[in-house]
N, C-alpha and C positions, 0 to 999 in steps of 0.2 A: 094243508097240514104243515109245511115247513116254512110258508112266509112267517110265521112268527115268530121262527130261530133266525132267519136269514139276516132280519132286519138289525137287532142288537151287533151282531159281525160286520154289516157294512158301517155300521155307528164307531167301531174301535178303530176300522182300516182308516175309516176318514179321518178320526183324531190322530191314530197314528200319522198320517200323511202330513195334517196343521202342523202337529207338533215338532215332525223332522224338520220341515222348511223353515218352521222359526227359528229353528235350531241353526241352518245353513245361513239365513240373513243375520242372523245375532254373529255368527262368526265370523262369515264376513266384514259387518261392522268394526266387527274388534279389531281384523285385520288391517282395513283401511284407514285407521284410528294408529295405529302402531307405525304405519306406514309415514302419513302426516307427522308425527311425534319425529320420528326416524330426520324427515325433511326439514323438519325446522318451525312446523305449521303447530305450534304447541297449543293453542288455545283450537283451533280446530278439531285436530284431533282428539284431545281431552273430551271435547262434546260429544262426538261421537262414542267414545267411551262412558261415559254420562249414562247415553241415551239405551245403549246396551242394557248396564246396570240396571235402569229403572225399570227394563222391558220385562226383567228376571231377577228381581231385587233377592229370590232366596240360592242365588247362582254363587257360591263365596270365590268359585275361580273368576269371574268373572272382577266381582269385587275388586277381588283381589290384582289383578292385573290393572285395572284402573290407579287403583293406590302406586301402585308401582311408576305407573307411566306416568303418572302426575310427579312424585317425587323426583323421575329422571329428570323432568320439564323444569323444574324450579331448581333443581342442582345446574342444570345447562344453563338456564339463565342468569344466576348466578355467580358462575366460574363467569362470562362473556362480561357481565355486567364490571367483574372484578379487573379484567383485563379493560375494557373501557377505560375507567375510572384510573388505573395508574398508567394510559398513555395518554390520559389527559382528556377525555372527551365526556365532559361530566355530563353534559346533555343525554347522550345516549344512555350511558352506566344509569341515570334514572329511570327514563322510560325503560329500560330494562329490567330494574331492580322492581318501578311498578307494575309491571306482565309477571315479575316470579310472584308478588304479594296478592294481586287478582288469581293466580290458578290456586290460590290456597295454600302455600309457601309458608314458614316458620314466622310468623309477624314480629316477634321480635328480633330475629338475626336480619331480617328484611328491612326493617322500619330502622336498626341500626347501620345498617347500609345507608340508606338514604339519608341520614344524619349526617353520615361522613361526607356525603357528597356535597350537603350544603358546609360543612367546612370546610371542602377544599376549595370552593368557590370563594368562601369570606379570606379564606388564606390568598389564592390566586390572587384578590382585589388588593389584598394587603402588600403582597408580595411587589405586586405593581406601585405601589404608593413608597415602597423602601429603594425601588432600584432608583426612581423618581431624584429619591432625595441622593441617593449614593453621586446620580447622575450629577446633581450641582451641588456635590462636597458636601452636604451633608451627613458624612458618616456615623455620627452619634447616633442621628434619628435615624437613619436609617437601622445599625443596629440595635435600635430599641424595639422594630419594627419586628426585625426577625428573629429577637431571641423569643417574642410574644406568640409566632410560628412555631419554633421549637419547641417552647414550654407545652404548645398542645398536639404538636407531630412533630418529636424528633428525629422521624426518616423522613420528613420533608426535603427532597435531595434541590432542589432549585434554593431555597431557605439556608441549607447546607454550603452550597457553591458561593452565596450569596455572602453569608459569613466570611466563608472563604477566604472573600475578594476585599475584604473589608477587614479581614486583619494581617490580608498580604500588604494590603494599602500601610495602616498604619506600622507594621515591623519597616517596610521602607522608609518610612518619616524616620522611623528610628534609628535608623542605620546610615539617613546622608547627613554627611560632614560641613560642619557650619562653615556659610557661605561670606567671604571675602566683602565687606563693603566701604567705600569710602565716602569720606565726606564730598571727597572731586566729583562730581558726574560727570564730568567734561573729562576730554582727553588730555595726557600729556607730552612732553617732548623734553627729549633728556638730549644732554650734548656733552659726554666725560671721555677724556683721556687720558691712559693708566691712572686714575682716581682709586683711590683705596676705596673699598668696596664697601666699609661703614661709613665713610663718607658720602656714599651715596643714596644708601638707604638712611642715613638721616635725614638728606636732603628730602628723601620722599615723605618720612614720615612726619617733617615739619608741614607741607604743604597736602597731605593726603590724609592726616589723623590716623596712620595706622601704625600700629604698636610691631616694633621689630626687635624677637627675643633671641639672643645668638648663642647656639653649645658656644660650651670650654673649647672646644676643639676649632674654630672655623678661625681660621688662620688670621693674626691683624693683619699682617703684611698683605694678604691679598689684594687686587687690583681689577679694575674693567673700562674696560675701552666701549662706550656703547653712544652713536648716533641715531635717533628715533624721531619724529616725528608723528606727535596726532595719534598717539596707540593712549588705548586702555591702562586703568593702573596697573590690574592684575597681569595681563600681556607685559608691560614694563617690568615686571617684575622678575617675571619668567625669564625676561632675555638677559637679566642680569646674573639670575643664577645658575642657568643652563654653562654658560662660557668658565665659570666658579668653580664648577662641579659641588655646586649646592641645591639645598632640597629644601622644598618649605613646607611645616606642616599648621593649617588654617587651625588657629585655637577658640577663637569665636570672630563675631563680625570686623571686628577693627583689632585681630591681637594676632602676628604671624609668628612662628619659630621658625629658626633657620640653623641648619644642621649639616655637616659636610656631607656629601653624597657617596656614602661607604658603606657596606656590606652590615660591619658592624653597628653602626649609626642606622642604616635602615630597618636590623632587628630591633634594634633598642624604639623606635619613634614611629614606623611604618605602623598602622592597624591592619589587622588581618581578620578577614570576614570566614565565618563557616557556611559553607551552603550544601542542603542537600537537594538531589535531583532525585527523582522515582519515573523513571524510564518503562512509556510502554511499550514501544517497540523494538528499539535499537538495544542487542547485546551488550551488557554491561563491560564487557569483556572489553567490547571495542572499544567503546566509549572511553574508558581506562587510555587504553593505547593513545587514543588520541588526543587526550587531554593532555597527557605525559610531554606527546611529542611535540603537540605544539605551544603548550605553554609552560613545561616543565617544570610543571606543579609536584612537590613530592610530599605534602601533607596529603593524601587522598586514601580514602579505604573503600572498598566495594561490597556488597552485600548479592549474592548471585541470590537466591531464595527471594527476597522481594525486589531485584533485579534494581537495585540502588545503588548511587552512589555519594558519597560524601567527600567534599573536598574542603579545606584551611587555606585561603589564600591574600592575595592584596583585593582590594574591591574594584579595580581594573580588571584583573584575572578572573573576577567573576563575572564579571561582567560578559568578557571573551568566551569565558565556555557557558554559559545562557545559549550565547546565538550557536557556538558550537553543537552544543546539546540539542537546539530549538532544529539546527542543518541536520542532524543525525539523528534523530528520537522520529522517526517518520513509517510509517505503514506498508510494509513488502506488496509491491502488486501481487494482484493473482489472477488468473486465468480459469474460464469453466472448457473443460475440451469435449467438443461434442462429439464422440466417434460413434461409425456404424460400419460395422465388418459383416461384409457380406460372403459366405460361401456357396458358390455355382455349382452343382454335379450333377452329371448326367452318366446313366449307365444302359447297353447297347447288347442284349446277350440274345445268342440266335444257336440253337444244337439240334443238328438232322443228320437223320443216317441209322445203320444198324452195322451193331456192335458185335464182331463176334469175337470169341476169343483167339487170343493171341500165343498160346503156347499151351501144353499140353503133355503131362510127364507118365511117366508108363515104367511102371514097377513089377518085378520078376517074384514070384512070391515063391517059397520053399516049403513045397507039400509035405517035406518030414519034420519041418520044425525045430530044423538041428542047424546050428551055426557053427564057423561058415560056412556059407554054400559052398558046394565042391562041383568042379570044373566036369565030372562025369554027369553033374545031373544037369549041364547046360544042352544034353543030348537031345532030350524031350521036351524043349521050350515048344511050347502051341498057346494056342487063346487062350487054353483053362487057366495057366498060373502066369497070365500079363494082365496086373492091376493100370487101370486108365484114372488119373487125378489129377486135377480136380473137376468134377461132373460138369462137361462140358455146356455153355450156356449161350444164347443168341438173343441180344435186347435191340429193341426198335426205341429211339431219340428221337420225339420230334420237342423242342422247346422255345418259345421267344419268351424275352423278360424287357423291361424299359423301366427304367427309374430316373423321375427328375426331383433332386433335394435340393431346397433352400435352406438353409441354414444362419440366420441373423442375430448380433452382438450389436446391441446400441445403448451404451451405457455414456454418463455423462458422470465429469469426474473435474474437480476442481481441486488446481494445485497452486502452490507458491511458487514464486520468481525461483529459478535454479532448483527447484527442488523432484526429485523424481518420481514420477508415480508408477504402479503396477497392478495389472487386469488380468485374470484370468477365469475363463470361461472354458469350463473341463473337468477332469478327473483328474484324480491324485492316487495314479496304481503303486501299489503295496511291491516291495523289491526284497524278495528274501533271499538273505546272504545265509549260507551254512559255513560254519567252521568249524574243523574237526581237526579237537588235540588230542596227538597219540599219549597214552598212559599204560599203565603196567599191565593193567587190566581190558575192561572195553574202553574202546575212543571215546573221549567226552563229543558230542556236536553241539554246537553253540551256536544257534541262530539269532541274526539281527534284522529289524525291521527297515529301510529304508522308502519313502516315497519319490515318487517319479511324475513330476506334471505334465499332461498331456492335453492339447487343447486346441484354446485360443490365449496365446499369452502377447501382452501391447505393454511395453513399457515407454515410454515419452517423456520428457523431461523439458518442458518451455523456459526460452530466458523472454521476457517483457520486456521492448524498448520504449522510450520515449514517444516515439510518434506510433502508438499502439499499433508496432509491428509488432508480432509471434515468431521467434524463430522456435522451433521444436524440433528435438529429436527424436525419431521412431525407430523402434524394436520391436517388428511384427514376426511373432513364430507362430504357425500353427502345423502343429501334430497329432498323430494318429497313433494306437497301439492295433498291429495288424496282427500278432501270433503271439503265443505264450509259450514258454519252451521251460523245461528245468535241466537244468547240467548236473551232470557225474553228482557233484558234491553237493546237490542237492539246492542249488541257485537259481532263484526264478528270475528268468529274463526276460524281454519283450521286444518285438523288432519292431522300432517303433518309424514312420516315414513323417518327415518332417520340410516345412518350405520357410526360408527367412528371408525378411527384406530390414536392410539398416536404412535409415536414408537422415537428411536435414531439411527441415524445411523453414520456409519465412513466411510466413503470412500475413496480409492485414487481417483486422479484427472485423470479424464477423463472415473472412472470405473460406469461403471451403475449395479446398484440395482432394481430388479423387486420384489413389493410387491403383493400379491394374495392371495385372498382366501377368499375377502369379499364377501360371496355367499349367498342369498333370492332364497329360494325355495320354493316356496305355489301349495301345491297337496289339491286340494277341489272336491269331489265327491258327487252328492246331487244326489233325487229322489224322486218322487210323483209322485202317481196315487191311483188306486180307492180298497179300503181294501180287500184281499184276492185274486182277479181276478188279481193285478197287479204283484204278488208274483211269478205267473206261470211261469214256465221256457221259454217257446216260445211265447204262446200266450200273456203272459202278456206287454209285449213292445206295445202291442195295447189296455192297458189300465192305462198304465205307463210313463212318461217322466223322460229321465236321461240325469243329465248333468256332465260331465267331465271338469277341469279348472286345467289350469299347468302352473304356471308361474316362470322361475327362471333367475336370474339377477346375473352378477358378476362384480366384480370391482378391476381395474389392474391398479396400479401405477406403472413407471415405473420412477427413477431419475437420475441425469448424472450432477454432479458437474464439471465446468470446469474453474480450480484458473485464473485468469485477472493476479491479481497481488497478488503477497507475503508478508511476511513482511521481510525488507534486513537487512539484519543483520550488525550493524555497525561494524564499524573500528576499528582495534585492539588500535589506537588512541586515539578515545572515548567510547570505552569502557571498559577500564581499564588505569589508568592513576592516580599520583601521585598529592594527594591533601593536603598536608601541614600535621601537628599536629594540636590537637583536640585546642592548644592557637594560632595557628596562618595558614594562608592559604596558601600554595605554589607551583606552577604549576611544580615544583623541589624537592628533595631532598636535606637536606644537605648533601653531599658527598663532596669527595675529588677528584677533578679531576686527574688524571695521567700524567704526566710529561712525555717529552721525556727523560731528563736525567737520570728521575726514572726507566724506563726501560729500557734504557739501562746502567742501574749501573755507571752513570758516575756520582759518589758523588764528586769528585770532583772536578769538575768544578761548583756543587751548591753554592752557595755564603752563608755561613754561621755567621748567630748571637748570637752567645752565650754569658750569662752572668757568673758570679765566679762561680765555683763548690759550691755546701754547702761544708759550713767545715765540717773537717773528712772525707772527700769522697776520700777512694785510686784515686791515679791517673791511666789512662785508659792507658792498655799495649798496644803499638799498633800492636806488633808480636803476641796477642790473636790470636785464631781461631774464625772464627765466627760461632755463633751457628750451632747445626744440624738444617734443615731443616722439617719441623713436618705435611705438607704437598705441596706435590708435584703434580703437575699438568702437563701433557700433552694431546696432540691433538690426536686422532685416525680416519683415515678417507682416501678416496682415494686419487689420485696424480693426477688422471685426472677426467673429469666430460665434460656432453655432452650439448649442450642445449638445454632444453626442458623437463628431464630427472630428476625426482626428483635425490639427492644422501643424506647419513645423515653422520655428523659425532658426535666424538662424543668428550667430556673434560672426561678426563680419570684422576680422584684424587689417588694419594697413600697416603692413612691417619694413621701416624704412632702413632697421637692421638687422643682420642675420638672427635666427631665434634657433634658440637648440630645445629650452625648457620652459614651462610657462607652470603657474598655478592661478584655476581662477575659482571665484564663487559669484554664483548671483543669487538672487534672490527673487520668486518665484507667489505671485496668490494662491498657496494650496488648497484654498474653500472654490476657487473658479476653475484649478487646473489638477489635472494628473500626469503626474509622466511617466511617459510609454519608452520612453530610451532616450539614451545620449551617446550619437555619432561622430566620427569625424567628419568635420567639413571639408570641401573640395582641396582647399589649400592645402590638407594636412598629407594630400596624397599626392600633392606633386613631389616632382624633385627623383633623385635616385638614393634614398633614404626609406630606413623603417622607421614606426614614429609609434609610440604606445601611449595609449588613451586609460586611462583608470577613470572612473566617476563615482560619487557617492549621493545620493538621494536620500536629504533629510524629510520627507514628505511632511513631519510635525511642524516642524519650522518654516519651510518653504524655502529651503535650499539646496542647491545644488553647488559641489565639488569637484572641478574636475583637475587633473591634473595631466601634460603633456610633455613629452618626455622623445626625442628625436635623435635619432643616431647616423650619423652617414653627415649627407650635405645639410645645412641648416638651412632653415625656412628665412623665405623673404620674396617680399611682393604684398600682394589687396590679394583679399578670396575669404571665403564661409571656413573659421577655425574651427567652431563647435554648433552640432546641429542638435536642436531638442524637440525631438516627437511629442507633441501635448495631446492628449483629451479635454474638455473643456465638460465641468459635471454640474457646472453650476451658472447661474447668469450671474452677471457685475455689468457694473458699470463703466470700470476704469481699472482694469486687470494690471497691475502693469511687472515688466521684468528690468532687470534693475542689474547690474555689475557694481559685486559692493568690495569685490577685493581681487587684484590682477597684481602678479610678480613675476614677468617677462624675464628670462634668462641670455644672452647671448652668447658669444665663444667665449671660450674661459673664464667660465663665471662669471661673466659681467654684466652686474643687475644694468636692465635697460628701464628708462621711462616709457611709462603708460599715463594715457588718456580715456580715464573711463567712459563709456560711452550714458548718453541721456535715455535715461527710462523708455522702453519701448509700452506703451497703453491701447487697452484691445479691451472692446467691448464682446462681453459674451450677452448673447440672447436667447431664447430658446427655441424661436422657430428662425 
């Protein structure tokens, strides 16, 4: 009779059963679908999402979460895709841009995307094709190139730079001062004494074609005394006007003006350039100070907000504070400090015994009720009216406790050169002050709020040195609040137990430092119980309670400096470099430049202008000898050289008379050589004499500058003057170094002869 109820009920359990577990795997799926998604596995996960949906297409939460994860997927792709693409990795940004467009993605902000990408690519080709042209002076075409960039992505920032450089190029064109040319190529030699000084620049301009214009003011009567040999015309020129106290200013190739060298004359004629700097690192502030002081510029204004400055000066002075600016506009090291402060405690508690009471008060009580008591009714004192208080009571203590806490702070924290940082790891308890002002009426109380840190507090402050040491100083406190108390006037205070260590330290970079030995020890041993019974060696533990308390704490710093950045060291360019005399500024030396004919002794082919002998002056024999030679000069050094491979040579002087001063240049193949430094050579350290070396390294030109300069006993003897550390970066054939101008000084002033030495030639090869 009931099989044919029973069966339709196992028919609903069963479905019921199907239809929960489908329920559990469908949700599952969904899970491990979100989970994927979450990972980064978009296209993964989304299928399994998919595969849900389909299993239960009339599910809308289901749906619905689908849509969602899918749109998370194509926004992530997206955003990656977009980062891609502006650091430059178009490759990737596509295949990425194509995984957002495959899950279903917006097809046309996607398909825009990828549009862009193939423009930055046709841009990037382009971009390549203009720096090309920039490279070999084609600046037109080149920016023809990227204004065609800009017109279709004006935040094209490489495009932007590119421009840049291309109208910093030409404002330069526009700014240098037309160059001096004569018809002479060839050197000249001047031979005047006291010659009136347009007399002599006639004489130039008859044989040199160059046009010489004189202010109202340049004195007729003036005169010059000048012997030369073999110099440049523009050199000749100089030295005529230097001794004058005249100025020239270049009007085009072949047309000079000349002007007295005065204050007022060089307002009137000098050009004055404006240049702005925009500074990103170095405070403007400084910057100021130092321009002031060293080139006592006083057209300059400063802009603190865009941290600029602006300066009106000669185009020498600009020149000077470029490299200035270039030495001081540099990036603050920084420091990451890695610390981990550790706190040690251990606590020790042991309490055994039985406790009884300690004292016991006993009260007379007055059966009539009537106050005071009177001395007749102390007659009848008995048990009945002696109150016993407080209800006497006896505890048994057996207790141990042990507690070991670790306690760790490891934060990393990066700071600037000199500047200080601050850590704390704690609470900030609340300190109420009450104040209370009397008045006519009630006291006013005026409470104020103060906080109180309590903790772990590190303050450190790194200075960065050059050879990535860390000195640092540390400021380790850490405190405790142990009791809370409030005073009379209603002030909450706190007993707070505190441990410091100051210290300094130096570290290299990367080395870690453990400090230790902030150690709190508290041994406290107490006991009570009942006089003389508790004293007993065994029994008395049954009339005695003792407590035992051991608490010890210690505290381990532990730090790890790791330099970010350094501070770079600039360029042998601006950081030492030729700044005029203390009357006038000049991004130059006057010197004398070297002539080819000068070196190679072809005096005559120099074109020479001489005036009369003074009378009385023998006539010059020309079968003389010519003098000895009073210093001589050669090369010492190998014949081959490898690349890669420092090698040194060296200028080898033979000084047959004392030398106090020397100034030399040589010349150098800057495509075969680098240089690594310029030494003194051995000679320059004999003697009982100090002797100072200055050099200057034109690496564009392939020249070197040295100048030597000797105090005490004066040099003399054979020995290495000047030693030149090379790298060799390139191969040649026929490298060679070369002495193209030497002016040997001896005791008081008296120029000595020199004998340049013959080209030293050095094959560079690469193995």
């Amino acid at each position: 009779m009931n099989r044919p109820t029973l069966r339709p009920l196992a028919l609903n359990f069963l479905a019921i059963a199907v239809a929960l577990a489908a329920g559990c795997a469908n949700q599952k799926a969904l899970d491990d679908g979100r989970w994927l998604i979450a990972e980064g596995q978009y296209e993964q996960g989304l299928a399994k999402l998919e595969k849900v949906v389909k299993a239960e297409p009339t599910n809308a939460e289901y749906r619905a979460q689908y849509l969602i994860q899918r749109d998370l997927a194509v926004e992530r792709l997206l955003k990656a895709g977009d980062g891609m693409r502006a650091a430059g990795s178009l490759d990737d940004a596509q295949v990425t841009y194509e995984r957002a467009l495959a899950l279903g993605g917006d097809a046309g902000s996607v398909r825009s995307r990828l549009n862009n990408v193939q423009r930055d690519r046709r841009h990037r080709d382009l971009l390549e094709q203009a720096n090309g042209s920039f490279k070999k002076g084609d600046r037109d075409g080149a920016s023809d190139i990227v204004r065609t960039i800009l017109v279709e992505n004006p935040g094209q920032r490489d495009a932007q730079a590119l421009m840049r450089r291309i109208e910093e190029e030409r404002q330069k064109e526009g700014l240098v001062v037309p160059a001096m040319r004569s018809r002479l190529t060839k050197p000249v030699s001047l031979q005047f004494r006291e010659a009136p000084v347009r007399q002599v620049f006639d004489a130039l301009a008859r044989s040199t074609g160059i046009n010489f214009v004189f202010d109202r003011e340049v004195r007729s009567d003036a005169r010059a005394t000048i012997y030369v040999t073999n110099v440049a015309v523009e050199d000749a020129i100089d030295l005529i006007l230097l001794p004058a106290q005249l100025e020239k200013k270049v009007l085009s190739e072949n047309s000079v003006l000349i002007y007295p060298n005065t204050p007022a004359k060089q307002r009137e004629y000098q050009d004055l350039v404006i240049k702005t700097f925009y500074l990103a690192n170095a405070d403007v502030k400084v910057v100021l100070g130092l321009i002031k002081t060293m080139l006592k510029t006083k057209d300059i204004h400063i802009d603190e907000k865009l941290n600029m400055l602006v300066m009106r000066d000669t185009p020498d002075a600009i020149r000077l504070a470029e490299k200035l600016v270039a030495a001081q506009d540099i990036a603050e090291p920084e420091v990451v400090l890695e610390v981990a402060v550790l706190e040690i405690s251990r606590t020790r508690l042991t309490e055994l015994g039985v406790r009884w009471p300690d004292s016991l008060n006993l009260t007379l009580l007055d059966p009539s009720g009537a106050a005071p008591l009177l001395l007749n009714e102390l007659r009848n004192i008995n048990s009945g009216n002696i109150a016993v208080g407080p209800t006497p009571s006896v505890s048994i203590s057996a207790r141990a406790a042990r507690g070991d806490t670790n306690l760790l702070a490891n934060p990393r924290i990066r700071v600037k050169n000199r500047e200080r940082a601050r850590i704390l790891v704690g609470d900030r308890l609340p300190v109420i002050s009450a104040i209370v002002t009397p008045s006519t009426g009630t006291p006013v109380t005026t409470e104020s709020v103060s906080y109180l840190d309590v903790g772990l507090k590190l303050e450190v402050e790194p200075t960065v040195f050059l050879e990535d040491d860390v000195a640092i100083k540390v400021a380790l406190e850490v405190s405790n609040a142990s009791n809370r108390r409030t005073t009379q006037n209603g002030t909450t205070v706190y007993d707070i137990g505190t441990r410091n260590a100051n210290t300094t330290l130096r570290l290299k970079n990367g080395e870690t430092q453990v400090l230790m030995g902030l150690i709190r020890d508290d041994d406290r041993r107490a006991s009570s119980g009942l006089p003389g019974l508790g004293a007993m060696p065994v029994l008395g533990r049954l009339f005695a309670n003792h407590l035992d308390d051991s608490q010890k704490s210690e505290i381990v710093l532990s730090i790890t400096p790791r330099v970010v950045r350094n501070v770079e060291r600039a360029d042998v360019a601006v950081a030492e470099f030729w700044s005029g005399t203390e009357a006038a500024l000049r991004s130059q030396p006057i010197l004398l430049k070297p002539s080819s004919a000068a070196v190679a002794g072809n005096n005559e082919a120099a074109a020479k202008i001489a005036a009369a002998p003074p009378a009385g002056a023998p006539p010059a024999d020309p079968a003389a000898p010519a003098p000895p030679s009073e210093v001589t000069l050669r090369w010492s050094g190998p014949d081959r050289a490898r690349v890669g491979t420092e090698v040194v040579v060296d200028l080898v002087g033979t000084l047959k008379r004392p030398l106090t001063s020397a100034t030399l240049q040589f010349s150098y193949d800057a495509k075969a050589f680098q240089v690594l430094g310029v030494d003194e050579g051995d000679l320059l350290r004999t003697g009982q004499a100090s002797t100072l070396l200055n050099h200057k390294v034109d690496a564009a030109a392939g020249k070197v500058m040295v100048s030597i300069a000797r105090s005490g006993q004066p040099l003399i003897g054979e020995g290495p003057l000047v030693r030149l550390r090379l790298k060799p970066i390139a191969p040649a054939a026929k490298a060679e170094f070369q002495v193209v101008l030497s002016s040997p000084v001896g005791i008081a002033g008296m120029r000595l002869t020199a004998t340049p030495s013959a080209p030293l030639a050095m094959n560079v090869t690469k193995d």
